[in-house]
Steps between C-alpha positions, in 0.01 A plus 500: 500500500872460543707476853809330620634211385245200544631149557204335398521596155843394457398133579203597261743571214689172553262266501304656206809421337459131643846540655675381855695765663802290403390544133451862571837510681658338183405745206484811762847445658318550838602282760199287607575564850463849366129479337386297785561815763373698211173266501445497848544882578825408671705740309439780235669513149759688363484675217690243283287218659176663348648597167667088540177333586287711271656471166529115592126442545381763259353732743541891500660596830175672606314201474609398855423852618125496522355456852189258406435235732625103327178300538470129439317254334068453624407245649290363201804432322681320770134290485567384144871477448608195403725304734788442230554848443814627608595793737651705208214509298227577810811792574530608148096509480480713824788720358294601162235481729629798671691704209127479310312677810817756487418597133119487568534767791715711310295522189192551699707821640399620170154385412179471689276194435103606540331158540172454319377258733492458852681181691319353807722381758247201643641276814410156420408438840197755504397314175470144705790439305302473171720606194192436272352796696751733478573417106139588450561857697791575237331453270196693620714760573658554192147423311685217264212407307387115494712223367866492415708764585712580179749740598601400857843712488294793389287457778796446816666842340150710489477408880875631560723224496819479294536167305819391412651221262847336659666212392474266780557172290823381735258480800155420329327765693209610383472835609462673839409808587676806730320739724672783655333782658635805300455288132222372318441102544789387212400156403735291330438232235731253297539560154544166443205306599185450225231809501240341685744350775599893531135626500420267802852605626376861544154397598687301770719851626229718484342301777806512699434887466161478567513234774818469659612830689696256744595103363376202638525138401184465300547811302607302185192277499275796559676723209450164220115516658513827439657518171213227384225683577661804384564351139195301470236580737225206597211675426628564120752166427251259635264487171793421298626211716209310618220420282664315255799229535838676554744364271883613462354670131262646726780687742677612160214636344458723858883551548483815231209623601561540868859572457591248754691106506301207418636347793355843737171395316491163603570613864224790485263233339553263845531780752133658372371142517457493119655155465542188701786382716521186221449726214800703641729222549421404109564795355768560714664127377383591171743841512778331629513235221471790197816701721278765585528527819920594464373713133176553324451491182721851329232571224258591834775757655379856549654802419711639757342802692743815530581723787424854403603663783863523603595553113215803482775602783786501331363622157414784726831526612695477128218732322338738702770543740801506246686180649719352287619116639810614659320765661239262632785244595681798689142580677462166600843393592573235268709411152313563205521086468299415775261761436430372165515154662187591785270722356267471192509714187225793532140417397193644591330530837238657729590853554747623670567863618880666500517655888585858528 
């Protein structure tokens, strides 16, 4: 999809760069007075202004000639942002933000994803606002048998999502998720965080999918719920919390076998009514004092689950369609660099179709 020149994805350029327009101005030898008419649609460039601005930020020229709309960041992210962060790093997030969904639409151009499963779209409200309920449905729906589930990522992508690892470790975000009308749901995690902090992290987005067509300010308490109940279900979880004392060897004996935190345990075990307010509090106390609360214990971390996907994608790209990376760079409208930077290596993935 290409068209005149867009604005929008100038700015888009700059700030994934992390630059000012006065930076910009500096190493382009554009005037900022310049870049901000260029920015605001006030004026169009010149042909030295593009060739200027685009060897200075590392873009091909007809990067800023595709007519897809610049979208910001969801509202679930402006939820959990922390107040410190600064305005160039929520800008430089929304930039990759956008250049990602760019690549993912044109790759797509080229592959069709046939999900396995399907993905209910459940308002809350007709659910008397009971994420337990709707948890239950999903997993009805996709028939996930009893117990843990041990491939969650495997799961999201059979349903039709694409999950992607980013590197969100200047904002500590832990993922959020992007729904536009002519894409798949693209859920985004960060790379950085521990296994089962990412496993509840997509258990958490895939409610906002499921949930959350429009946002409201109880969403993020009703996607944890969800993500809970998802992950560890009452009916199943409840023998192995109540019956016997729960002890912090207790959670880290169950931490590997439901894939999940000690600490989520210890809040599943008081939300299903399996312990005591006081036997919360102590075990709470008693995770605090052994530093578990801020990191538990590395021999109990779990093995990173992989997206399969978006790197089936490209493999199909680079194999069966003949790509080599600059030709995939050229198709997407980026430097070799940042491709390599954004995207996976190829893997293996549910099947994917070349279109005709």
């Amino acid at each position: 999809m290409t068209g005149g020149f867009n604005q929008d994805l100038l700015r888009i350029a700059r700030q994934a760069r992390g630059w000012s327009q006065t930076e910009l101005s500096k190493r382009s030898g554009v005037s900022q007075a310049n870049l901000s008419k260029l920015e605001n649609g006030l004026i169009g460039p010149t042909e030295d202004v593009l060739n200027s601005v685009s060897e200075a930020l590392g873009f091909p020229v007809d990067f800023f000639f595709q007519n897809d709309r610049v979208i910001g960041l969801p509202m679930s992210v402006q939820y959990r942002k922390r107040a410190s962060v600064g305005q160039k790093a929520i800008e430089r997030l929304e930039a990759e933000l956008n250049i990602r969904i760019l690549h993912i639409r044109r790759l797509l151009d080229a592959a069709e994803l046939e999900p396995e499963l399907s993905l209910p779209r459940l308002d809350i409200d007709e659910y008397g606002g009971d994420p337990e309920r709707i948890a239950e449905l999903i997993r009805r729906t996709w028939l996930v048998p009893s117990g843990p589930i041990r491939e969650l990522v495997a799961w999201v992508e059979r349903a039709g999502c694409i999950v992607v690892h980013c590197d969100f470790a200047a904002l500590k975000v832990d993922g959020f998720t992007v729904q536009i009308p002519d894409m798949p749901p693209c859920i985004f995690l960060n790379r950085n965080m521990p296994a089962d902090r990412q496993r509840f992290s997509l258990a958490h987005e895939l409610g906002h999918v499921v949930m959350h067509q429009v946002p409201s300010p109880k969403m993020e308490d009703e996607t944890n719920k969800f993500a809970s109940a998802l992950l560890m279900p009452a009916r199943d979880i409840r023998p192995h919390l109540s019956g016997r004392r729960l002890t912090i060897q207790r959670l880290a004996a169950l931490k590997p076998v439901w894939r999940v935190s000690m600490a989520a345990l210890l809040y599943r075990a008081k939300e299903i009514g399996a312990i005591t307010d006081n036997q919360s509090q102590y075990l709470w106390r008693q995770m605090s004092s052994m530093g578990y609360r801020r990191t538990e214990p590395p021999e109990l971390d779990l093995e990173v689950e992989t997206p399969t996907v978006l790197p089936e994608i490209l493999r199909l790209h680079l194999d069966e369609l003949g790509y080599a990376v600059s030709d995939l760079a050229q198709a997407l409208r980026s430097s070799e660099d940042d491709l390599r930077s954004l995207h996976p290596l190829p893997g293996t993935a549910p099947q994917l179709r070349v279109v005709k």
